[in-house]
C-alpha positions as CSV (number, residue, x, y, z in Angstrom):
1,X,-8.5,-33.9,-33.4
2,X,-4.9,-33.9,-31.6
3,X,-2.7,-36.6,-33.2
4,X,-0.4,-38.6,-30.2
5,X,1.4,-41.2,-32.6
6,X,1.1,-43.3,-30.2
7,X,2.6,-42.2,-27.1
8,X,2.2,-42.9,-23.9
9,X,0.8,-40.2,-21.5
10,X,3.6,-39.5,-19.4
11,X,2.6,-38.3,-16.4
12,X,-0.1,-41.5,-15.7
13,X,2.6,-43.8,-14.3
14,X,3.1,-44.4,-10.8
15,X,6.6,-43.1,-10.6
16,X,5.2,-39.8,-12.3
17,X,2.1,-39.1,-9.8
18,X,5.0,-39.4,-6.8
19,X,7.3,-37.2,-8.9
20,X,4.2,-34.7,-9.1
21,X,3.0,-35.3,-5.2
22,X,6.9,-34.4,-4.5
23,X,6.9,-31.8,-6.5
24,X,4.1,-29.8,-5.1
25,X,5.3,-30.6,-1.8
26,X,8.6,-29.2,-1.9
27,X,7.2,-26.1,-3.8
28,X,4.4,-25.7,-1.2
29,X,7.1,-26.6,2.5
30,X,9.4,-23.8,0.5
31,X,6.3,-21.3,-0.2
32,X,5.2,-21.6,3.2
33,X,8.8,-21.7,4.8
34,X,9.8,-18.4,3.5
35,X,6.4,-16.8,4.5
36,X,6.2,-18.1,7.9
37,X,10.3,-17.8,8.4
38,X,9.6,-13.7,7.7
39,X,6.5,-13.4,10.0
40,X,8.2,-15.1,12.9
41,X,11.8,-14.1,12.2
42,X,13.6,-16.9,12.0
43,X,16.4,-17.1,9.6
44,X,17.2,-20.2,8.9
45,X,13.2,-21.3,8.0
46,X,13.4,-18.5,5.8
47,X,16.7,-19.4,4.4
48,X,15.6,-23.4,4.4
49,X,12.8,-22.0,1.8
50,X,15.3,-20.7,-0.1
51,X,17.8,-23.6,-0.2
52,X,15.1,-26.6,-0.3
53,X,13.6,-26.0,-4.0
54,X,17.3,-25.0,-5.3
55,X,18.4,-29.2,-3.8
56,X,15.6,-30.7,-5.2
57,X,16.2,-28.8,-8.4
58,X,19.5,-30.6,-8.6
59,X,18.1,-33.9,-7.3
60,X,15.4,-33.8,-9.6
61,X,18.3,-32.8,-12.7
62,X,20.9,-36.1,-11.6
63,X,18.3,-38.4,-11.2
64,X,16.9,-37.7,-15.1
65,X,20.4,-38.1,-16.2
66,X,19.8,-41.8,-17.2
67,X,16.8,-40.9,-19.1
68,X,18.4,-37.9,-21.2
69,X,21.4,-40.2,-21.7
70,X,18.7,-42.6,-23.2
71,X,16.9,-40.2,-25.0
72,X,19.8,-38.7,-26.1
73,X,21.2,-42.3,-27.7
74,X,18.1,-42.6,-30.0
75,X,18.7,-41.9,-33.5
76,X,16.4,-39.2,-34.9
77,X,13.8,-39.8,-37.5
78,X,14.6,-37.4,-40.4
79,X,11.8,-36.1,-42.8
80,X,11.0,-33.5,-45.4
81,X,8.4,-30.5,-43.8
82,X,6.5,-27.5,-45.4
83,X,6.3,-24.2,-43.5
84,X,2.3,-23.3,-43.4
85,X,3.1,-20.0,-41.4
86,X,5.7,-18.4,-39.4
87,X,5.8,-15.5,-37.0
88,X,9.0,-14.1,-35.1
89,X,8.1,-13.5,-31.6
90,X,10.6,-11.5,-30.2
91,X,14.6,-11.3,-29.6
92,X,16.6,-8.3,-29.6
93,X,19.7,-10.7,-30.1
94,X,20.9,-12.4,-33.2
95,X,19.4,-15.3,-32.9
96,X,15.3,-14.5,-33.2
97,X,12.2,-16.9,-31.3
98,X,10.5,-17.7,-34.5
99,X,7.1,-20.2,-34.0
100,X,6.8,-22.6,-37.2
101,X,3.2,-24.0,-38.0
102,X,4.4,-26.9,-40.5
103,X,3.1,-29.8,-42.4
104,X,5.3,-33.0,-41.7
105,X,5.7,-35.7,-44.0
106,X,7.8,-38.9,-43.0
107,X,8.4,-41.6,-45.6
108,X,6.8,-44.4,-43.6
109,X,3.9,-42.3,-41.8
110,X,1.0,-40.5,-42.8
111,X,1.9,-36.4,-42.8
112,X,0.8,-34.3,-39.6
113,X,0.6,-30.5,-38.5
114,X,2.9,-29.2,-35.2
115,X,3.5,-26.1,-34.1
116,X,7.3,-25.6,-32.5
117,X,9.9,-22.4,-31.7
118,X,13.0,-22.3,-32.9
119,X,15.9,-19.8,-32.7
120,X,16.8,-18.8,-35.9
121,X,19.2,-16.0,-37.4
122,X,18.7,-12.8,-38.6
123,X,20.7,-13.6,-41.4
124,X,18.7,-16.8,-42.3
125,X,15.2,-15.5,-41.2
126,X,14.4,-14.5,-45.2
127,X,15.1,-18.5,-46.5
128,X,12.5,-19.5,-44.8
129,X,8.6,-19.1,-46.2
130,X,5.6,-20.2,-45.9
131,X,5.1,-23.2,-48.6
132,X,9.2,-23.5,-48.3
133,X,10.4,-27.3,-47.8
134,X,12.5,-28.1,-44.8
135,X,14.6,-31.0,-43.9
136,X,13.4,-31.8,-40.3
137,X,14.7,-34.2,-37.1
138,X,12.0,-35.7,-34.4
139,X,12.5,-38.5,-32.2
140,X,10.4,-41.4,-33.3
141,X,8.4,-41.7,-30.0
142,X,8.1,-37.7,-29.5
143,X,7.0,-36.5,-33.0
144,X,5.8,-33.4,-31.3
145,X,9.7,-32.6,-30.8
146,X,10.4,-31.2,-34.4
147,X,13.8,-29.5,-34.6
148,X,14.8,-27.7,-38.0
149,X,17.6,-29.5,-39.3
150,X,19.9,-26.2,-40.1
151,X,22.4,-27.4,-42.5
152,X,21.3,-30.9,-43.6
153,X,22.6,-33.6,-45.8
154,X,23.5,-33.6,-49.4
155,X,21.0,-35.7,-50.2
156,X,18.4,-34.6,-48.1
157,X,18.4,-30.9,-49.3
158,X,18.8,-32.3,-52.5
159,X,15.4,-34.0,-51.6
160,X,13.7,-30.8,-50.4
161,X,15.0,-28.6,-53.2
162,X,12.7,-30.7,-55.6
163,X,9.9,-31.7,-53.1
164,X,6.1,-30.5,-53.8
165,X,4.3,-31.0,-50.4
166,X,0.5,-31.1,-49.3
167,X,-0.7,-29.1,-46.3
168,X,-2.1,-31.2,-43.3
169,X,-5.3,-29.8,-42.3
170,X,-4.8,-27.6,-39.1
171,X,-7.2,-29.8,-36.2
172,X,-4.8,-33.0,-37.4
173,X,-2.0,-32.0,-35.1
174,X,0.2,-33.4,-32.9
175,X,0.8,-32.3,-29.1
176,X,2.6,-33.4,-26.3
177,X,0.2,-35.6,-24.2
178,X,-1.6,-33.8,-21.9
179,X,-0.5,-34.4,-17.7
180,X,-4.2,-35.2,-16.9
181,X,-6.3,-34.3,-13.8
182,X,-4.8,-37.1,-11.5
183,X,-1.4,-35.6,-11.9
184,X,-2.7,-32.3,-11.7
185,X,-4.4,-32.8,-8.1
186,X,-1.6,-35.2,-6.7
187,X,0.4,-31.9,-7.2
188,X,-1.8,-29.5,-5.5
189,X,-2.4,-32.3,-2.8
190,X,1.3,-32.3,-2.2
191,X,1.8,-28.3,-2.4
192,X,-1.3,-28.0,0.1
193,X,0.0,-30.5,2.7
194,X,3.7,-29.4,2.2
195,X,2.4,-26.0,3.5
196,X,0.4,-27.2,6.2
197,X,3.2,-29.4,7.8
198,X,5.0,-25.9,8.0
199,X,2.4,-24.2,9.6
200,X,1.4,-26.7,11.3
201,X,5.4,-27.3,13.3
202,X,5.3,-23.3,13.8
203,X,1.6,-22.7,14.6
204,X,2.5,-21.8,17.9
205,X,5.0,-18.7,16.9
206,X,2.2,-17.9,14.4
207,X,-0.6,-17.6,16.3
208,X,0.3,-17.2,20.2
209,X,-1.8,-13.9,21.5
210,X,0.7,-13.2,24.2
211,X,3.4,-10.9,22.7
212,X,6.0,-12.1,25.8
213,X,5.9,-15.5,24.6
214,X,8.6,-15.6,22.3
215,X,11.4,-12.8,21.8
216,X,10.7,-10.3,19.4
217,X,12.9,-8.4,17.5
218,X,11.5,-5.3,16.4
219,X,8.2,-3.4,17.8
220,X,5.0,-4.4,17.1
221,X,3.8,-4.6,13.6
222,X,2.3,-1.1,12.4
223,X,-1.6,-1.3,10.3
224,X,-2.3,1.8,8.6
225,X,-5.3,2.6,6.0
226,X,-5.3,5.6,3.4
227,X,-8.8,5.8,2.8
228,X,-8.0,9.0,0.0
229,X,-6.0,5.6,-1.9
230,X,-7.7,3.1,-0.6
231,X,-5.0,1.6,0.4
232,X,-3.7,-0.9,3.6
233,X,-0.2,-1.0,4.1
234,X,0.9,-3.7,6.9
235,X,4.7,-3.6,8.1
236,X,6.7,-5.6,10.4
237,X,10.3,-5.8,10.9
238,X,10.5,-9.3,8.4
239,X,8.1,-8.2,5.5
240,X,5.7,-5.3,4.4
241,X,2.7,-5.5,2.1
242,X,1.0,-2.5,0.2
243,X,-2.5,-3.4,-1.0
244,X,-4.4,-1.2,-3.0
245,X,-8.1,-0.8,-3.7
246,X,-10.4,-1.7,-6.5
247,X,-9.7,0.5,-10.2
248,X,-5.8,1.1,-8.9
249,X,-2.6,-0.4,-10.3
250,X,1.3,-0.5,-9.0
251,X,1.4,0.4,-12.0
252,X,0.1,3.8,-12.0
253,X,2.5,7.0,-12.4
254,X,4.4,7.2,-8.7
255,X,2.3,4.8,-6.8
256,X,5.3,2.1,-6.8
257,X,7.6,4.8,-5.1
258,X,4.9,5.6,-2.4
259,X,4.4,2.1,-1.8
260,X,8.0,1.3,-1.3
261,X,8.7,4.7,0.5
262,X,6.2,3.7,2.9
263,X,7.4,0.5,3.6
264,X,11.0,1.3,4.2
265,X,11.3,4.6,5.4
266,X,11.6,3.4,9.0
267,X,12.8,5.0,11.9
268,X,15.8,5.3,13.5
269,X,17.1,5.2,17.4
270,X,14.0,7.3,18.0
271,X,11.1,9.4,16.7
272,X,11.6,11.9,14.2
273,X,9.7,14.9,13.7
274,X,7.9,15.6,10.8
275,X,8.2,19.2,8.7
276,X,5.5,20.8,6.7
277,X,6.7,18.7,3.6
278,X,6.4,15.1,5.2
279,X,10.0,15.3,5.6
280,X,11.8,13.5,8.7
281,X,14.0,15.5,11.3
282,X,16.4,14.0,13.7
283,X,16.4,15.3,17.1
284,X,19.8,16.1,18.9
285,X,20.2,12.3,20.1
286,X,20.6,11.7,16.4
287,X,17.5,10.2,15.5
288,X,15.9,10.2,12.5
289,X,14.9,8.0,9.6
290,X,16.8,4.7,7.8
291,X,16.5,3.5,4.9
292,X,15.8,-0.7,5.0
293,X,17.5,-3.3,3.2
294,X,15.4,-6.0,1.2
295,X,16.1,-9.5,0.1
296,X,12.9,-9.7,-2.2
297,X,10.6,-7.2,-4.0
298,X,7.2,-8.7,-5.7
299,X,4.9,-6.2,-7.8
300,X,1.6,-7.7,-9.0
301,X,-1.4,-5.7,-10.3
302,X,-2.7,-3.6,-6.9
303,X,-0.2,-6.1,-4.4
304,X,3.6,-5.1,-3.2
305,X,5.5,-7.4,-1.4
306,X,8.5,-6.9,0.5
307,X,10.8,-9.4,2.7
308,X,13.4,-7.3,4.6
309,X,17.0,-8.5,5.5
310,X,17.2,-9.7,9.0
311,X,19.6,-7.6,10.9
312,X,23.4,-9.3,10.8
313,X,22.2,-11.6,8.3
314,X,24.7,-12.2,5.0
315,X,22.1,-13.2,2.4
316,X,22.4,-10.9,-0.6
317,X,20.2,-7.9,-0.3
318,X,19.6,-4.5,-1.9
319,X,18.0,-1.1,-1.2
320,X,14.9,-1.3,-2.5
321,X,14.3,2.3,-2.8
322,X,16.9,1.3,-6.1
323,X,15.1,-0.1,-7.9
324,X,13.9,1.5,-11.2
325,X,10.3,1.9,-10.8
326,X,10.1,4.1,-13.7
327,X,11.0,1.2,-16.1
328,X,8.2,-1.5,-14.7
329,X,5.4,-0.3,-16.7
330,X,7.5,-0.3,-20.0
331,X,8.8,-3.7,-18.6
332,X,5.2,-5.6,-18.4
333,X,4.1,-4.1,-21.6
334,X,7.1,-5.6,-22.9
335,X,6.5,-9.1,-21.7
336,X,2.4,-9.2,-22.5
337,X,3.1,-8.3,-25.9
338,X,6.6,-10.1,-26.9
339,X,6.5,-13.5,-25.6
340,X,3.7,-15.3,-27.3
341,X,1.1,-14.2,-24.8
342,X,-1.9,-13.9,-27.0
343,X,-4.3,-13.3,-24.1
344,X,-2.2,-12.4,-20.6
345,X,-3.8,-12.7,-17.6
346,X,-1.6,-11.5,-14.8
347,X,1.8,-10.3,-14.4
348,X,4.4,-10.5,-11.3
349,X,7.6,-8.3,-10.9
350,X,10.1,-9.8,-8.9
351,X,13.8,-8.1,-7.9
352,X,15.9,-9.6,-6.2
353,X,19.7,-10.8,-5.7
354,X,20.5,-14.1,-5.4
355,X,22.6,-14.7,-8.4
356,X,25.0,-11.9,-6.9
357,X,23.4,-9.3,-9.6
358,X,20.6,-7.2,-9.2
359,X,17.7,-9.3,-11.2
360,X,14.7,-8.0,-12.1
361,X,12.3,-10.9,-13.9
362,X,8.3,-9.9,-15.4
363,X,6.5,-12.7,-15.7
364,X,3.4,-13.0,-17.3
365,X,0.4,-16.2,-17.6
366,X,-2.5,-16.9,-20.4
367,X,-3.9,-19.8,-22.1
368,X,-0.8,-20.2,-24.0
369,X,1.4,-21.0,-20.9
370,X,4.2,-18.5,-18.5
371,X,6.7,-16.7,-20.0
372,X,9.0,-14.6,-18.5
373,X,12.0,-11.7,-19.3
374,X,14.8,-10.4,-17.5
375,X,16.3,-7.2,-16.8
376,X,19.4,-6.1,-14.9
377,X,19.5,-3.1,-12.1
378,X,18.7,-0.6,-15.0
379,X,15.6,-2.3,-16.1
380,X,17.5,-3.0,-19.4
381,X,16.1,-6.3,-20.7
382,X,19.2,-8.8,-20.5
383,X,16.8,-12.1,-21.6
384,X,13.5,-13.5,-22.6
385,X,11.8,-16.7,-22.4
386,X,8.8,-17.1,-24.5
387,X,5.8,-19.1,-24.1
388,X,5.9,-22.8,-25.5
């Protein structure tokens, strides 16, 4: 049984769907924007799906103002809680992501089970025990928010110092109401007809047969097949994709490096001749092989992605060829096994530089939820964001 102390679902009102149908429409006109912007080469889509989710981000973040300012004016409920069990889940900071199971008794209420994660540190991680007594805060229409009250009152850890608690059976717990299936499809509604508007205004550049059409600015897209990897590799000059066949990984010992090798190694003013060891040779008009810039890298399981800087364009790129593939495997272990992922089910690698630093964030998915770490140019992890 899941406890919801009477609150009301959420994401059932009116104004919430419309939130949600917005949502998924921005996320699916930006999606779509920066894949058809690549394909067709035209900056400014691409840099519209770059700009669009960052302005309703903010949008989204001033028009809540009123409601945290509300939130934030009601006066917590305070209570007395027992710890049933504990687990640090991660942190090579300080401050460690420790997830509480407790027993919650208010004065006024019967007693409940909830599960939060709080930071808590190093220093203070042996006070707290299962069966210890906290002093707890909630707000009284969100009991699912519990937040350990650190340092408390005098005569509320007086209170707790003397308190003998009962544990809360575990199915009597309470959760955050769920978002339901309307609100769930009115977002996939709006992502699926945000993308189609997009593809719809550009289906001609997308889909015109005759190459004369519309200018082009690099040759014609190259499709090669490895059948000894069973592999496809598809390049243009906006993006390149490496695909690789059933029972392979990215993550297998030097396949990254091929894959990204393959993909940016193009050519120069001319055609290069090729050596006995794969190597390219300029000829005496000083051709040879380049090396090409990226704005994006994305590394799933057997998929590598790759969006290329436009020539002349001043959107933050980096060579890709930089990037230390050495360091990815270690990097997804990492994240499937320190972020509260009990089960993961798929992992994405994405580099990029559009905070000005080379970023490199793993994220990972499983019945628990996302959760996601970040490393710097080095693959040194720089922060983590558990599940929950």
């Amino acid at each position: 049984m899941t406890i919801t102390a009477g609150a009301p679902p959420t994401h059932s009102t009116p104004a919430a769907l419309a939130r949600g149908f917005l949502t998924g429409g921005v996320a699916g006109t930006s999606l779509a924007a920066l894949v058809v912007g690549g394909i067709i080469e035209r900056v400014p889509l691409f840099v519209a799906g770059l700009v669009v989710p960052a302005v309703y981000g903010l949008l989204l973040f001033l028009a809540g103002a009123p409601r945290r300012a509300r939130e934030a004016a009601v006066v917590p409920r305070t209570a007395l809680a027992m710890i049933e069990s504990l687990k640090a889940i991660g942190g090579e900071s300080s401050d460690v992501p420790v997830r509480f199971d407790l027993t919650v008794a208010p004065d006024d209420e019967p007693a409940y089970r909830v599960e939060i994660t709080q930071d808590i540190n190093l220093v203070d991680l042996p006070d707290y025990r299962p069966r210890g007594i906290l002093v707890v805060q909630y707000p009284p229409d969100r009991p699912w928010r519990v937040r350990i009250v650190k340092r408390p009152p005098l005569e509320w850890e007086e209170r707790a110092a003397g308190a003998r608690l009962d544990s809360v059976p575990g199915p009597a717990t309470v959760s955050e109401p769920p978002e339901g299936c309307a609100f769930g499809f009115v977002v996939l509604l709006g992502l699926l007809l945000g993308a189609a508007a997009v593809i719809g205004l550009f289906r001609a550049d997308l889909f015109d047969e005759d190459a004369t059409a519309r200018p082009s600015f690099s040759s014609k897209p190259s499709v090669a097949s490895s059948s000894s990897t069973s592999s496809t590799t598809v390049v243009s000059s906006a993006s390149g994709t490496v695909a690789l066949g059933p029972g392979q990984s990215m993550l297998d010992k030097g396949e990254l490096r091929r894959a990204v090798d393959s993909l940016t190694k193009g050519k120069g003013k001319g055609v290069g001749e090729g050596n006995d060891k794969g190597e390219d040779k300029g000829n005496d008009k000083g051709e040879g092989k380049d090396k090409r810039a990226a704005l994006t890298v994305v590394v799933q399981e057997r998929l590598l992605s790759v969006v290329f800087s436009p020539t002349g364009t001043q959107a933050p790129q980096f060579d890709p060829g930089s990037l230390p593939y050495e360091r990815f495997p270690a990097l997804v272990e990492e994240a499937r096994t320190t972020l509260g992922i009990r089960s993961p089910q798929t992992w994405q690698i994405t580099a990029d530089r559009l905070t000005g630093s080379l970023t490199i964030r793993v994220g990972v998915t499983g019945p628990e939820g996302a959760a996601s770490l970040e490393a710097d140019g080095q693959g040194k992890v720089v922060r983590r964001t558990p599940a929950g």
